[in-house]
C-alpha positions in Angstrom: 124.3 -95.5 -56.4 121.6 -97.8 -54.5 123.1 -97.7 -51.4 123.6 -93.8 -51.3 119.9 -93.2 -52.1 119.2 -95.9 -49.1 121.1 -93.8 -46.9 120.2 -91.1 -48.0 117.0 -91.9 -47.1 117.6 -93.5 -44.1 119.0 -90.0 -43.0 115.8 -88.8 -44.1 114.0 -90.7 -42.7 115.9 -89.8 -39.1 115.5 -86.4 -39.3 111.8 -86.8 -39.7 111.3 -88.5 -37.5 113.5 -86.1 -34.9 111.3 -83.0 -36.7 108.1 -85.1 -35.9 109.4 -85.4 -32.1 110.3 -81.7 -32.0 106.8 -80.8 -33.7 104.5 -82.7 -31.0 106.5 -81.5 -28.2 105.7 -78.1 -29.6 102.2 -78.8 -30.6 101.1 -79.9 -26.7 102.6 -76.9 -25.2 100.4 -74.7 -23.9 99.3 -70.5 -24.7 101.8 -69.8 -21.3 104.6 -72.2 -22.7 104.4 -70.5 -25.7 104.5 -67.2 -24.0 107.7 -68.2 -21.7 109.7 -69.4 -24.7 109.5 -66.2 -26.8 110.2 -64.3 -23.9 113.6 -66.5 -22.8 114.5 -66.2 -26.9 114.5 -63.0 -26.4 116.2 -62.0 -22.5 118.9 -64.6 -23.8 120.0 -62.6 -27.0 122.8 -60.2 -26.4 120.9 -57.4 -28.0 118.8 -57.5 -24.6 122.3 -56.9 -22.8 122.8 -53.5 -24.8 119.1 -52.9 -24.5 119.7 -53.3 -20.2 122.6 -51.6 -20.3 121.2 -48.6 -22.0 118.3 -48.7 -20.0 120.5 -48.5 -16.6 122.7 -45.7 -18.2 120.0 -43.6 -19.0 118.5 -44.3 -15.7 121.3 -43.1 -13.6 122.1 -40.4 -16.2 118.6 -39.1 -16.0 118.5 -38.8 -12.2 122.1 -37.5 -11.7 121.1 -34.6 -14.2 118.1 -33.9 -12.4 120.1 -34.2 -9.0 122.9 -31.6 -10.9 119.9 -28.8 -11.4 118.5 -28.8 -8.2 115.7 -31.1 -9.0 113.9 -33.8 -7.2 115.4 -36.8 -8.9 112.7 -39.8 -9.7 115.3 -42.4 -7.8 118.2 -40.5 -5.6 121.5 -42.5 -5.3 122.3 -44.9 -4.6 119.2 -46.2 -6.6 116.6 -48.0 -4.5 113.8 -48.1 -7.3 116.1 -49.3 -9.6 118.1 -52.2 -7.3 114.3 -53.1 -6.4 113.0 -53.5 -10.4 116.3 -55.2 -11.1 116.0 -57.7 -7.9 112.1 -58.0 -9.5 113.6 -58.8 -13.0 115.9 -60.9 -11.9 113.6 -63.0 -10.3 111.2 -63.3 -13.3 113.9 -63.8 -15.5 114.8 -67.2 -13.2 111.2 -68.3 -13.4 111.5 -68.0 -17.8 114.4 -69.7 -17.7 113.6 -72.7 -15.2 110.3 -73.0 -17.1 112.0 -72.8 -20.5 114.6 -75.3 -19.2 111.7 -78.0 -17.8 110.4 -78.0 -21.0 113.9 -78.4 -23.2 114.4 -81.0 -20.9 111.2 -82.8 -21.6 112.1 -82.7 -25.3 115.6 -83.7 -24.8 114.0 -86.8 -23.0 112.2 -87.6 -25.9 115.4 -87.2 -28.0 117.0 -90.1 -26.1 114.2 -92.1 -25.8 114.5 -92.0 -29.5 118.1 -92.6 -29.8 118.0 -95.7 -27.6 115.3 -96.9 -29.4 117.6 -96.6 -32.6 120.4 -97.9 -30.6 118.2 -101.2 -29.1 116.9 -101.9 -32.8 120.3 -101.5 -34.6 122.1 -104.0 -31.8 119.3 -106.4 -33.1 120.3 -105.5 -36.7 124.3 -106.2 -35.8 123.2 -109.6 -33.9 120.8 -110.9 -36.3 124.2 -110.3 -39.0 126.8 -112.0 -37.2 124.3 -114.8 -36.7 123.6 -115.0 -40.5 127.1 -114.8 -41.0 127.7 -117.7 -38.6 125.3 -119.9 -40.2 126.7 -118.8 -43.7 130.4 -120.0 -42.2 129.1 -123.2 -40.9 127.0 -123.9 -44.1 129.5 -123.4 -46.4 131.7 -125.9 -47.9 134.8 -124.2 -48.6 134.9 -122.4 -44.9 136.7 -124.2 -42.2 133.9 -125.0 -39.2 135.0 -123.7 -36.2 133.7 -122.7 -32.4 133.6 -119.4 -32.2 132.7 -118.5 -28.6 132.3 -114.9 -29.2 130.8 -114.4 -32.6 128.4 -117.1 -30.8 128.0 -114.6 -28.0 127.5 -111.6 -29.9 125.2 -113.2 -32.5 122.1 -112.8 -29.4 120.8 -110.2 -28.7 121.2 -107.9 -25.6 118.2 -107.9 -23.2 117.8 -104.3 -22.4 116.7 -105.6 -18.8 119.6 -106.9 -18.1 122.0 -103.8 -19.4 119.3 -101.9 -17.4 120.1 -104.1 -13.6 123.7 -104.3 -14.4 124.0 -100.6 -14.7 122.1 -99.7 -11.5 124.3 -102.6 -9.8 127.5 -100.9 -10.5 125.8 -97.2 -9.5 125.0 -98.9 -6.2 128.6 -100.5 -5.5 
């Protein structure tokens, strides 16, 4: 029963800490920032594809029933006004999203820096183990001593420097 309330708030603790992440990245962001996001939440919901699409109808609709009475429609075929707003929304609607994306990607940086924090500390965890288990094995009477090249190995630590060089020497060759 111990150990699931230590997990459990272990997991807890995680997702704290993630919330806390999330929290300060949304704290520092600016009025604008703000701004961008709620607008991106919203273009990227499908109800803004019914709401275009209606929009586009009613557009064409409108002027082709002017164009049927004899009126002077607001934007004759084949449409320029319209092409040129949706060219014009278009492009703002790239800017939102490029904006929204630097910042999800600033966040998402902070996710991993997080993680491989996690990852770095529980590698020390797992090392600091198999070396307690190998001075249990050697210590203990009724265990047969024996070399054990890799528990020996694996009972250090990784120097994140290293795993750092070695990666960038295999990108490079």
């Amino acid at each position: 029963m111990k150990e699931i309330l230590t997990q459990s708030t272990h997991l807890e603790d995680t997702f704290q800490a993630i919330a806390r992440v999330r929290a300060e990245h949304n704290r520092k962001a600016t009025l604008l920032e703000r701004i961008v996001d709620k607008l991106t939440g919203r273009v990227g919901r499908p109800g803004f594809v019914v709401l275009l699409s209606l929009i586009f109808v009613s557009w064409i609709g409108l002027n082709s029933v002017l164009l049927l009475l004899g009126k002077k429609p607001v934007d004759e075929p084949p449409f320029f006004w319209m092409q040129g707003a949706v060219s014009l929304a278009a492009l703002y609607t790239t800017v939102l999203i490029l904006a929204t994306q630097r910042r999800e990607n600033e966040l998402a940086s902070h996710h991993e820096h997080l993680t491989l924090e996690l990852a770095i500390l529980s590698e020390r965890k797992t090392a600091k183990i198999i070396s307690l288990l190998e001075e249990l094995r050697v210590d203990h009477p009724d265990i047969h001593d024996r070399i054990d090249d890799e528990a020996a190995a694996m009972s250090a630590p990784t120097d994140p420097q290293s795993v750092l060089e070695t990666i960038k020497k295999h990108k490079e060759g």
